[in-house]
C-alpha positions as CSV (number, residue, x, y, z in Angstrom):
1,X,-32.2,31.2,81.3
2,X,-33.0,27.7,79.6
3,X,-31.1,24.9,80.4
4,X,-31.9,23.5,77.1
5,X,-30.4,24.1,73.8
6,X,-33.9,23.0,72.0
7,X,-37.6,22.6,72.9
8,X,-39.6,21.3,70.7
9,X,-43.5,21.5,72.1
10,X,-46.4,19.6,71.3
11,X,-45.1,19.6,67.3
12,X,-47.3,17.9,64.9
13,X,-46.8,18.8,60.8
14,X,-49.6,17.2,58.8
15,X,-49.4,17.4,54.3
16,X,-53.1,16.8,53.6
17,X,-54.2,13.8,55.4
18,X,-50.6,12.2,56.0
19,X,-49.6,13.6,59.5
20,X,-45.4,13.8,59.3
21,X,-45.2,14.4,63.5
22,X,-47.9,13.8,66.2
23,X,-47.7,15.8,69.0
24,X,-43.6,15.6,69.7
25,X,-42.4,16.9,72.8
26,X,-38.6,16.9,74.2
27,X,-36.1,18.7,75.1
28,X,-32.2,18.5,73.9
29,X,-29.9,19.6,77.0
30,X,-27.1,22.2,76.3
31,X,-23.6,20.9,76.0
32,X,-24.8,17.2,75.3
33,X,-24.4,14.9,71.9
34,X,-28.2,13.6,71.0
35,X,-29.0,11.0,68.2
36,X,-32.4,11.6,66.8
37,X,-33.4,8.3,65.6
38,X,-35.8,6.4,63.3
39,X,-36.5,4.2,59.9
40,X,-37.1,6.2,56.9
41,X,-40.7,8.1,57.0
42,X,-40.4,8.2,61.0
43,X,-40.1,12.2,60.4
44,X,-36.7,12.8,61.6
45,X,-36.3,15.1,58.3
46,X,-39.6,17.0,59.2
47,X,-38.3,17.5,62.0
48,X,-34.9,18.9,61.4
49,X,-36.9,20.9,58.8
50,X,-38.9,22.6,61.0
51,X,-36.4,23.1,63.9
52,X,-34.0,24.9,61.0
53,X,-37.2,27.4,60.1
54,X,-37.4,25.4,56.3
55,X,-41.0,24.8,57.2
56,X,-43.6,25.8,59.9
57,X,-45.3,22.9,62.2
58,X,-48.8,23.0,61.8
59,X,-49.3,23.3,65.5
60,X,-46.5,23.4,68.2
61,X,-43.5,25.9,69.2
62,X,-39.5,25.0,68.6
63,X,-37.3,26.9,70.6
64,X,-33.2,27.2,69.6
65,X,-31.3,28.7,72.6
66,X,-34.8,30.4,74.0
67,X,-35.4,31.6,70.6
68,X,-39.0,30.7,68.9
69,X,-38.2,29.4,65.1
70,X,-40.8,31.7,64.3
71,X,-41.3,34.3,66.4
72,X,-37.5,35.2,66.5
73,X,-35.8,33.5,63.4
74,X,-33.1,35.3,63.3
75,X,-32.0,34.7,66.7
76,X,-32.6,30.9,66.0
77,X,-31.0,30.2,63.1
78,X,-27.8,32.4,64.3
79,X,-27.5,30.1,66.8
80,X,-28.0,26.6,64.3
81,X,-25.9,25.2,62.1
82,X,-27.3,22.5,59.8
83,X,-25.6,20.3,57.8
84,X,-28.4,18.1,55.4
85,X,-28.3,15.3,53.6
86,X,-28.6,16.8,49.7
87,X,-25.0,17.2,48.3
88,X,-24.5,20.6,46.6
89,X,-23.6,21.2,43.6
90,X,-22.7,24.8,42.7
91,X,-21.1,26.0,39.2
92,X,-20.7,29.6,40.1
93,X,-18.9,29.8,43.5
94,X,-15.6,28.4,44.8
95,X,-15.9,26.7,48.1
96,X,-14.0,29.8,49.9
97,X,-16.5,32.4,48.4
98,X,-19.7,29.9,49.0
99,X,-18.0,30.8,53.0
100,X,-17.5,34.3,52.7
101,X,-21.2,34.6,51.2
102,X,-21.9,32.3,54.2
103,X,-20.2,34.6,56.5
104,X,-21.7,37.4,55.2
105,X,-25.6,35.9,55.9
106,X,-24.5,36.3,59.4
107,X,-23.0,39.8,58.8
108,X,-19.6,37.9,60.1
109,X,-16.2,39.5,58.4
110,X,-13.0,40.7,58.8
111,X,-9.5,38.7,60.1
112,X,-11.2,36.8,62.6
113,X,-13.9,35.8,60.9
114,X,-11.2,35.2,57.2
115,X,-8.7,32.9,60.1
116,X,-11.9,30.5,61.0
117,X,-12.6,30.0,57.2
118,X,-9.2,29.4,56.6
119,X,-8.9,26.5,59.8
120,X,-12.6,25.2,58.8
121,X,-10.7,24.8,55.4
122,X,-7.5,23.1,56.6
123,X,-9.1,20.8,59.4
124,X,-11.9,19.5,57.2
125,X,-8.5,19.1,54.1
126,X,-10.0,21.5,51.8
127,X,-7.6,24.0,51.9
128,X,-6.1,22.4,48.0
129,X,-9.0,22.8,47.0
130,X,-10.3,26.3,48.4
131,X,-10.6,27.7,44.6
132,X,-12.6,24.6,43.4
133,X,-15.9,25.0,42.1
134,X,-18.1,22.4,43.6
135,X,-19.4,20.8,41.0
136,X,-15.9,19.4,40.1
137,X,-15.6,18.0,43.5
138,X,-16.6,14.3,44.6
139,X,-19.2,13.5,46.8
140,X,-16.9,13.6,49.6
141,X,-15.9,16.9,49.0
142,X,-19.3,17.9,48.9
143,X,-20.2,16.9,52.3
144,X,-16.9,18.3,53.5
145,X,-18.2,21.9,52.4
146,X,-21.4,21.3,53.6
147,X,-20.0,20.4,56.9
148,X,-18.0,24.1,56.8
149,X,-20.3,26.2,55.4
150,X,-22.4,25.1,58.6
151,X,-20.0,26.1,61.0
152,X,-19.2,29.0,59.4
153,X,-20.8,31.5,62.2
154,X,-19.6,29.0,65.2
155,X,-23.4,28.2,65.8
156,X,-24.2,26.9,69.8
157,X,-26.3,23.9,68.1
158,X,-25.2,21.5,65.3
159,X,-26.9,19.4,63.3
160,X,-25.8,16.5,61.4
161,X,-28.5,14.9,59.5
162,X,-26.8,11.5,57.9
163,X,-23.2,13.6,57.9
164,X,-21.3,9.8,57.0
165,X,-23.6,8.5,54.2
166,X,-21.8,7.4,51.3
167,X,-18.3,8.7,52.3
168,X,-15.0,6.8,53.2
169,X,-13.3,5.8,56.3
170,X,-10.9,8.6,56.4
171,X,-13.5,11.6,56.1
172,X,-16.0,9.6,58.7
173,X,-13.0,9.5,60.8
174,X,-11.9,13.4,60.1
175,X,-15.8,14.6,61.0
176,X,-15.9,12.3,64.1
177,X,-12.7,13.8,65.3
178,X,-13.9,17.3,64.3
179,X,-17.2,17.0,65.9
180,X,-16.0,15.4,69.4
181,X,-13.8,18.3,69.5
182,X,-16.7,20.9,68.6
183,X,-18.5,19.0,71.5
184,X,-16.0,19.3,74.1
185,X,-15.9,22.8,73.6
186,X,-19.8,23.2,74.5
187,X,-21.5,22.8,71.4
188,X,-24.5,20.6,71.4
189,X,-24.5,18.0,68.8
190,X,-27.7,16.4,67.3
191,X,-26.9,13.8,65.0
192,X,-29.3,11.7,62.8
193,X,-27.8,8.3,61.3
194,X,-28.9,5.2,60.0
195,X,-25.1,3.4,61.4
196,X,-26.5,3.3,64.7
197,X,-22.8,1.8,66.3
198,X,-21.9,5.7,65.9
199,X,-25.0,6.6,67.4
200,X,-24.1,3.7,70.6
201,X,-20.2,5.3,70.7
202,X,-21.1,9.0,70.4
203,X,-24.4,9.8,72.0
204,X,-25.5,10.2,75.6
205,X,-29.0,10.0,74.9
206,X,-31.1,9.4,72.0
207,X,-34.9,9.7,71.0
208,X,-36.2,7.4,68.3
209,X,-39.2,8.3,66.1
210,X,-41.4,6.0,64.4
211,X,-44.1,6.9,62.5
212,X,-44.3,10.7,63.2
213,X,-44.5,9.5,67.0
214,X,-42.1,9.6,69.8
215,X,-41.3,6.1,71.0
216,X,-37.8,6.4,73.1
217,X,-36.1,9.4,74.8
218,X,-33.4,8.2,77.5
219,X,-30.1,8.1,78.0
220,X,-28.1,5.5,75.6
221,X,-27.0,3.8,78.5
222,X,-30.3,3.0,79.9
223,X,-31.9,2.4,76.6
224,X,-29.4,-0.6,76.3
225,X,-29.7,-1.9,80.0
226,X,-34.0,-2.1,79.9
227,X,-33.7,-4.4,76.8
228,X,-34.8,-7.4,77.8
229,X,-32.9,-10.0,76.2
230,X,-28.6,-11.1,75.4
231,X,-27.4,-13.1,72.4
232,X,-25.3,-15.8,72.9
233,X,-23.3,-16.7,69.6
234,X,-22.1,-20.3,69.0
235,X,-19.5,-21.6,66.6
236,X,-19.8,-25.4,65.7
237,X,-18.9,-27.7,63.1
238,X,-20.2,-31.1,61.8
239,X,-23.2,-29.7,59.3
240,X,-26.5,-28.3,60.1
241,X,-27.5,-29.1,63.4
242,X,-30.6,-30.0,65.1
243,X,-31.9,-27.5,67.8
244,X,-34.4,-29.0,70.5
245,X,-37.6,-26.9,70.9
246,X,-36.3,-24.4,74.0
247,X,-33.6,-23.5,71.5
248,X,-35.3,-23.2,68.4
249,X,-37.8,-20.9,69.3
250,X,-35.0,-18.9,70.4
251,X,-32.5,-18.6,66.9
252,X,-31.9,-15.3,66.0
253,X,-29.7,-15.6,63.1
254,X,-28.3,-18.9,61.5
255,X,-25.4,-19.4,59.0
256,X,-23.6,-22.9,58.3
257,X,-20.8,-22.4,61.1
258,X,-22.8,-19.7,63.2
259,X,-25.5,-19.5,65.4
260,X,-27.4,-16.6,67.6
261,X,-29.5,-17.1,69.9
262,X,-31.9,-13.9,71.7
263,X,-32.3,-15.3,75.2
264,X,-33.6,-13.6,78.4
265,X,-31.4,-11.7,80.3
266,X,-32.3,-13.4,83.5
267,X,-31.0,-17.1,81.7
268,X,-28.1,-18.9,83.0
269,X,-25.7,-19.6,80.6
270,X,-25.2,-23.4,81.9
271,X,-29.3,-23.9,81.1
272,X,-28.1,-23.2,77.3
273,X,-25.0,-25.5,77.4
274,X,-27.2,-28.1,78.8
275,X,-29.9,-27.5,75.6
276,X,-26.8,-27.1,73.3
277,X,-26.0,-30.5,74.4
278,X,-29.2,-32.4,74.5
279,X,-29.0,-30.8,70.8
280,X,-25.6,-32.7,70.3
281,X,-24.0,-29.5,68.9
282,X,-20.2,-29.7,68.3
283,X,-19.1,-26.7,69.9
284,X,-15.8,-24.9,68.5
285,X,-16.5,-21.7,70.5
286,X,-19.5,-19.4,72.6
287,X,-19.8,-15.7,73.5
288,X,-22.4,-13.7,75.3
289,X,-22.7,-10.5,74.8
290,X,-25.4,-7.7,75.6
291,X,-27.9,-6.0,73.3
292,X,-26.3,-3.2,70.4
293,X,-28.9,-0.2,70.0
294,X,-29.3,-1.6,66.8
295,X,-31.3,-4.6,68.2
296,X,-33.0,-2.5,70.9
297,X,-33.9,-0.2,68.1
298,X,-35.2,-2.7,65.7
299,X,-37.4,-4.3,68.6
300,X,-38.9,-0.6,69.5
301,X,-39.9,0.3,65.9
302,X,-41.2,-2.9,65.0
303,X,-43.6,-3.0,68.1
304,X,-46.5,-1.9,65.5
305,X,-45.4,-3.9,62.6
């Protein structure tokens, strides 16, 4: 039996001359929380697409669970649950019959199958609103059924594709909470975001995409420790100051009271003091800190540029 809950092998998807992916290849291990990565137009989307049987790879195989998206859809998409990016808007079906038509895609009914609607619809707070039409519901709402109607059949595999875009604090905390839980009860998680501090505090291991190619694919942890370089933020006062040369070339970001500076890992910190002070900064305050994936993301997509 697989130890992975998708494959995705030698994918490439070209429309006309614009090729979307170029020969992907990876593997998301069962149980785990991935962050698929990227700018827009890397072909996270395509991908997603593709894994969820919405469009066929022009050459390549996608496996969900051992089962081939193509060769054995059903299997594959009983065992993934998607949540996209488009809002729904539906003016025909309350949100508890949109999940009892959802249900029934699966051929899922009876009590059991009427008490997991029922928690979906009081842990995600939509039980108020359970005979609401969607198209009267705000765009939090919306992503809130979206987020059910994808768990509906308790697939092995979820995917969030930008789940926390345009919504408030409370639900991004409420599907965080929910989706930690769904994780520590074995379901893989595969999240695509462009907040990439959730992707840092949630993920074990990310790939990032640029491009249509594959650029990263290693644990969080070690993504952050091969980056090259900390920033060391100073606080200082007396107007814009003057930076000698071996500080200069190093400013990441400059503001009237702020400074960043990218430095080497391998730097002492008493080599910057002693620049800072040739410089004749007035210091108020200085921290160091380590790289966000942010910053090692930015440095791996812009490689090209």
């Amino acid at each position: 039996m697989t130890t992975a809950a998708v494959e995705f092998r030698s994918i490439s998807k070209n429309y006309g001359e614009l090729q979307a992916l170029n020969n992907i290849s990876f593997q998301v291990e069962k149980g785990s929380f991935f962050g698929l990565l990227g700018p827009n137009g890397a072909g996270k989307s395509t991908l997603i697409n593709a894994m969820a049987g919405l469009i066929t790879p022009t050459s390549g195989d996608i496996l969900v669970n051992g089962f081939h998206t193509v060769k054995n859809y059903r299997g594959s998409r009983k065992s993934l649950g998607l949540v996209p990016q488009e809002l729904i808007s539906d003016p025909f079906f309350t949100i508890k019959e949109l999940l009892d038509i959802q249900s029934g895609y699966f051929g899922l009914k009876g009590p059991e199958q009427k008490q997991w609607t029922s928690e979906l619809l009081e842990r995600l707070a939509l039980s108020d609103k359970a005979n609401s039409l969607t198209n009267t519901l705000s765009g939090g709402m919306k992503r809130r059924v979206l987020i059910a109607m994808a768990l509906v059949h308790k697939p092995d595999v979820i995917v969030l594709d930008e789940p926390t875009a345009g919504v408030d604090v409370d639900l991004r905390k409420t599907l965080w909470d929910f989706t930690k839980e769904l994780h520590a009860k074995g379901h893989t998680i595969i999240l695509t975001t462009h907040y990439l501090e959730e992707a840092e505090a949630l993920c074990e291991k990310v790939a990032i995409l640029d491009k249509g190619q594959l650029k990263a694919l290693e644990k969080t942890s070690d993504l952050l420790s091969r980056h090259n370089f900390r920033y060391i933020r100073v606080n200082f006062e007396g107007g814009e100051p003057y930076f000698i040369s071996e500080l200069q070339s190093r400013v990441d970001s400059l503001s009237k009271t702020e400074v960043v500076f990218k430095v080497e890992k391998e730097m002492p910190l008493n080599q910057i003091l002693g620049w800072l002070v040739e410089s004749k900064v007035h210091l108020k305050d200085i921290t160091s800190r380590d790289a966000t994936l942010e910053e090692v993301f930015l440095d791996i997509t812009s490689e090209d540029k």
